[in-house]
C-alpha positions in Angstrom: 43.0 82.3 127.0 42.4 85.7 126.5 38.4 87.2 127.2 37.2 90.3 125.6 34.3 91.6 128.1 31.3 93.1 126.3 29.1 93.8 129.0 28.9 95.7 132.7 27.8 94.7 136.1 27.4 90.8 135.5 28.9 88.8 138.2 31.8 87.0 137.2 31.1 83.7 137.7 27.8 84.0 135.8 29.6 86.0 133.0 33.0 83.3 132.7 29.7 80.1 132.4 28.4 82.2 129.6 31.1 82.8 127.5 33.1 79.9 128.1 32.7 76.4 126.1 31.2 73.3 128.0 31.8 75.5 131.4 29.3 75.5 134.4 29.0 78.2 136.8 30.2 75.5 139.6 33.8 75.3 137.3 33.8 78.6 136.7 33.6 79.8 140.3 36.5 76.3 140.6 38.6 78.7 138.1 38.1 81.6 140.2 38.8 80.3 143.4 42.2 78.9 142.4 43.1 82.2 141.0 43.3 81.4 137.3 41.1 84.9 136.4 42.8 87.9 136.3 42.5 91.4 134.5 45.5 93.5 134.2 47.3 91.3 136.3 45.0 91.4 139.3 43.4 88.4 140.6 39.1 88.1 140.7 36.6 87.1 142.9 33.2 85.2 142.0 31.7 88.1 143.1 33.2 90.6 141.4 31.6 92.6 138.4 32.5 92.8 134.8 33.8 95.9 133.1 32.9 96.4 129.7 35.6 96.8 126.8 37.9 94.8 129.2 40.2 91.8 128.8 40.1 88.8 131.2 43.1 85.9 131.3 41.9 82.9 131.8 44.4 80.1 132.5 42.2 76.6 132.1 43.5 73.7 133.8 44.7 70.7 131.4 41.8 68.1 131.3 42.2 65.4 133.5 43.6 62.1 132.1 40.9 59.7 130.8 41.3 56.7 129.6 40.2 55.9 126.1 39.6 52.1 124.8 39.9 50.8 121.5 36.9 49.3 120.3 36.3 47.1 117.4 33.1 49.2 116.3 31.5 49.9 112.7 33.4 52.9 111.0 32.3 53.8 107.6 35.6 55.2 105.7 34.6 56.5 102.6 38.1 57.8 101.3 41.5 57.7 103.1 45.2 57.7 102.5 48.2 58.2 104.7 47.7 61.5 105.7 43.7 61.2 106.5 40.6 59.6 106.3 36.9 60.8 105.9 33.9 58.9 107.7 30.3 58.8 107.1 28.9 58.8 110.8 25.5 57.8 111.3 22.5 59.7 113.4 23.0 59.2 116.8 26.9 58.4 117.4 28.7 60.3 119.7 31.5 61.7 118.1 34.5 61.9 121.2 34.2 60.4 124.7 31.8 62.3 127.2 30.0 60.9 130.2 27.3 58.7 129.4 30.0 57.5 126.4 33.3 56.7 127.2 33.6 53.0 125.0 30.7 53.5 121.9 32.4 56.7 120.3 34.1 57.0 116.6 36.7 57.9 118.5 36.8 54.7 120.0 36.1 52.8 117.2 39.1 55.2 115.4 41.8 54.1 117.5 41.0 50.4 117.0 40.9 51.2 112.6 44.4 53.6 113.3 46.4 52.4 115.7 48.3 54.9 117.2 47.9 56.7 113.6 46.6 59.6 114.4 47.4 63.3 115.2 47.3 64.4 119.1 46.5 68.0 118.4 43.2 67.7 120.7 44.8 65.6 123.0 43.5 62.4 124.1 39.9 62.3 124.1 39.6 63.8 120.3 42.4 62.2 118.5 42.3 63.2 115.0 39.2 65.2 115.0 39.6 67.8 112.8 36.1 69.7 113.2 32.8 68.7 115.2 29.5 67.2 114.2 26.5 66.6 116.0 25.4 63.5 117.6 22.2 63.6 115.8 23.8 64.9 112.8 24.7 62.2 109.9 27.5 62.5 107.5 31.1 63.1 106.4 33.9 63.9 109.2 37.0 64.6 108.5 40.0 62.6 110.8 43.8 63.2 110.5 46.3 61.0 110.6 49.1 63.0 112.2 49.8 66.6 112.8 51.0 67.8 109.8 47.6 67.2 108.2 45.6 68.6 111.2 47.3 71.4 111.2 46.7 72.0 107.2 43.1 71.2 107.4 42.6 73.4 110.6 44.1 76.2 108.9 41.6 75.3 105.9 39.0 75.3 108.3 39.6 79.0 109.6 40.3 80.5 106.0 36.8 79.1 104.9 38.5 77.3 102.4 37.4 73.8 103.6 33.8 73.7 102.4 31.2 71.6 104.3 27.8 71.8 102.3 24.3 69.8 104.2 21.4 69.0 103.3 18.1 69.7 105.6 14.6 69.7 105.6 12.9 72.9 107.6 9.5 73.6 108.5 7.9 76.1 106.5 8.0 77.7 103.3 10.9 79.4 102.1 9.6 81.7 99.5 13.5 82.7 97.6 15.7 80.0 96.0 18.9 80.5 98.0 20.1 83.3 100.1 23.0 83.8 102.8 22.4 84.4 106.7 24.8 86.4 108.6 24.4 86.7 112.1 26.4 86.1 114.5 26.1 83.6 117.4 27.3 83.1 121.0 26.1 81.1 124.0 22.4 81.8 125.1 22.2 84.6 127.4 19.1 82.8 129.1 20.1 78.9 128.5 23.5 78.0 128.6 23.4 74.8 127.2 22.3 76.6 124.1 23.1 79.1 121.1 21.5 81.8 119.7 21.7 84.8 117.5 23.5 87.5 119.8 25.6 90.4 119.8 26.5 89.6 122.7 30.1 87.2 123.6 29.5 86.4 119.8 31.3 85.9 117.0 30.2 86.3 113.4 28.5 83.0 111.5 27.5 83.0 107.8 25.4 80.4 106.6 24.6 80.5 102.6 21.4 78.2 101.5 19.6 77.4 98.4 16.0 75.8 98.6 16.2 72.0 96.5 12.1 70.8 97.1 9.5 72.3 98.2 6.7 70.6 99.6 3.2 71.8 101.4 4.5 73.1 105.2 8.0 72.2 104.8 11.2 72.8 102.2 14.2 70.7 101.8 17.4 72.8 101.6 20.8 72.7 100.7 23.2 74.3 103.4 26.7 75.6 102.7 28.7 76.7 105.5 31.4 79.7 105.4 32.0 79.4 109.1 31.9 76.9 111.7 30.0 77.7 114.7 28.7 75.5 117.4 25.1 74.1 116.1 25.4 77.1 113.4 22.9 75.6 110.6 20.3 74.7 113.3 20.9 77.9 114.9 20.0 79.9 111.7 17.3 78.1 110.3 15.4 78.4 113.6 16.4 82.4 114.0 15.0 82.6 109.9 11.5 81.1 110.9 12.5 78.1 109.6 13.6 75.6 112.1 15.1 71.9 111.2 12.5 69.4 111.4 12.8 67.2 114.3 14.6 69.6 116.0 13.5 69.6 119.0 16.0 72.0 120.7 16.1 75.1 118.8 12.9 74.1 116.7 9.5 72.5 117.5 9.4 70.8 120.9 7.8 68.0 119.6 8.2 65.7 117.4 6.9 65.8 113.5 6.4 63.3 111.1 8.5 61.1 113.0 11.8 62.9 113.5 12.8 63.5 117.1 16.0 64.5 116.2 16.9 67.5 113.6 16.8 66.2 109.2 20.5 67.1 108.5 22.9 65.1 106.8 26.6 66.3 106.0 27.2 65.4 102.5 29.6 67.0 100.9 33.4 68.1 101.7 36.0 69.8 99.6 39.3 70.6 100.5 42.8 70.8 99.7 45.0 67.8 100.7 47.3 68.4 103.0 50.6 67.3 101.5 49.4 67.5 97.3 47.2 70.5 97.3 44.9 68.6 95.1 41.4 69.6 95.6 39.6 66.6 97.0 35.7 66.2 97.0 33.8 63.8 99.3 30.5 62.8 99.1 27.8 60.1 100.6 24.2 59.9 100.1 21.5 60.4 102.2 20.8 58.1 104.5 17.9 56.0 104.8 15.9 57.6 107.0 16.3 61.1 105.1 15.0 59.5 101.9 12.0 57.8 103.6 11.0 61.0 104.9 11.3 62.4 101.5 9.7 60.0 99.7 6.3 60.7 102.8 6.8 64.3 101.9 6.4 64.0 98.0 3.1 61.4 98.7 1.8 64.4 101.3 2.5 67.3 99.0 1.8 65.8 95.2 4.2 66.7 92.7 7.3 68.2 94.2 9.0 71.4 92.9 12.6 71.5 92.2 14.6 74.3 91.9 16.2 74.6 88.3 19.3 74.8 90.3 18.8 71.9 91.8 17.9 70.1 88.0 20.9 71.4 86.8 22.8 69.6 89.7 21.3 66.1 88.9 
């Protein structure tokens, strides 16, 4: 893996856990120690400095085997055919096998519905799993069957051709009907378990919206994503002003009306199949606990306001 260095004087370590996915400053110093960080062909120390406008290699070790069960767990498919299939996973299921969840995962519950149908692009712990989803995020997932179709969706995926459009309510009111946000987002430079709006170690993230109620402190919103950035929607929102309700990591940190966990519901995919090239359009509703929150919103607020977009859609 190749790094492009931004920045001058951080220590290495601290600069590789920054930049790199899922990585602690513990592995990263692991990484260094076993000489698998070099620049121009020399080997680095933990405590050596970054140069800006420099390119670190990075050789990560292959993950360690981990066994992963079949479970006979709920799945909802909502459309599938040899080539793929397309769940609606609920708020609060852990999408691929981490610690803490190694046996309650779709993943788990995927290779009991599949068998060994499915593609081994991501290797053992993520078979199939063409794109990522929150654990407190509800909706459609996309899951292929073999490589062929991972590796037509993927590419789907990084032409921005696959479209992924949520739903969300935020706090506050947006005052336009729809707009775009591009800013682009890296690792927190602070909190490494989160993401922000940076220039730094960043890549670009474009997030189009368009306002569907509005009701007194809070708007419901319709969220169409051009790229596909770790917690991109949530990470938006929250830099606009406008944080997801219940979000209680880039948002409010406590609780409102209820939600502990962000309102936002995948809803909608359209892409091109992988061996017609027919355009294919998914959809599921909202889930229950979405429309009861609604339905508390309209009581709090009177009369809600729709967009005329939004009329023209039902």
């Amino acid at each position: 893996m190749l790094l492009h260095c931004t920045e001058s004087g951080l220590r290495l370590d601290v600069w590789l856990a920054q930049t790199l996915a899922d990585t602690s400053r513990s592995a990263a110093q692991k990484l260094l120690e076993r000489g698998m960080v070099t620049r121009g062909g020399e080997t680095l120390r933990k405590q050596d400095k970054t140069v800006s406008g420099a390119d670190y290699e990075v050789i990560l070790p292959e993950p360690e085997p981990v066994g992963v069960e079949a479970r006979d767990l709920p799945l909802n498919v909502v459309w599938e055919d040899g080539d793929l299939l397309v769940l609606n996973k609920p708020k609060g299921v852990v999408v691929h096998p981490a610690p803490g969840h190694r046996d309650d995962t779709l993943v788990n519950a995927l290779m009991f519905h599949c068998g060994e149908s499915l593609s081994g692009i991501n290797g053992e712990l993520r078979p199939g799993i063409v794109h990522r989803i929150d654990k407190d995020t509800s909706g459609l997932l996309i899951v292929a069957k073999n490589d062929f179709a991972h590796k037509a969706l993927a590419a789907q995926l990084a032409d921005h051709s696959l479209r992924r459009i949520y739903d969300a309510v935020v706090c506050g009111a947006i005052r336009e009907d729809s707009g775009t946000i591009d800013a682009p987002i890296g690792r927190n430079p602070v909190d490494r378990k989160k993401m922000a709006v940076t220039e730094k170690n960043s890549r670009r993230a474009v997030t189009h919206f368009e306002v569907v109620e509005r009701f007194r402190g809070y708007t419901r919103v319709r969220c169409r994503l051009e790229t596909g950035r770790t917690h991109q929607i949530r990470v938006h929102m929250a830099w606009r002003s406008h944080p997801i309700l219940g979000d209680t990591v880039y948002g409010h940190s406590k609780p409102e009306l209820g939600q502990s966990s962000q309102v936002l519901h995948a809803g909608t995919l359209i892409f091109r199949h992988p061996r017609t090239g027919e355009e294919v359009t998914v959809t599921c509703p909202l889930p229950e606990y979405f429309e009861e929150l609604l339905q508390k919103l309209r009581l709090m607020s009177g009369e809600p306001r729709p967009t005329a977009a939004w009329e023209e859609d039902r």
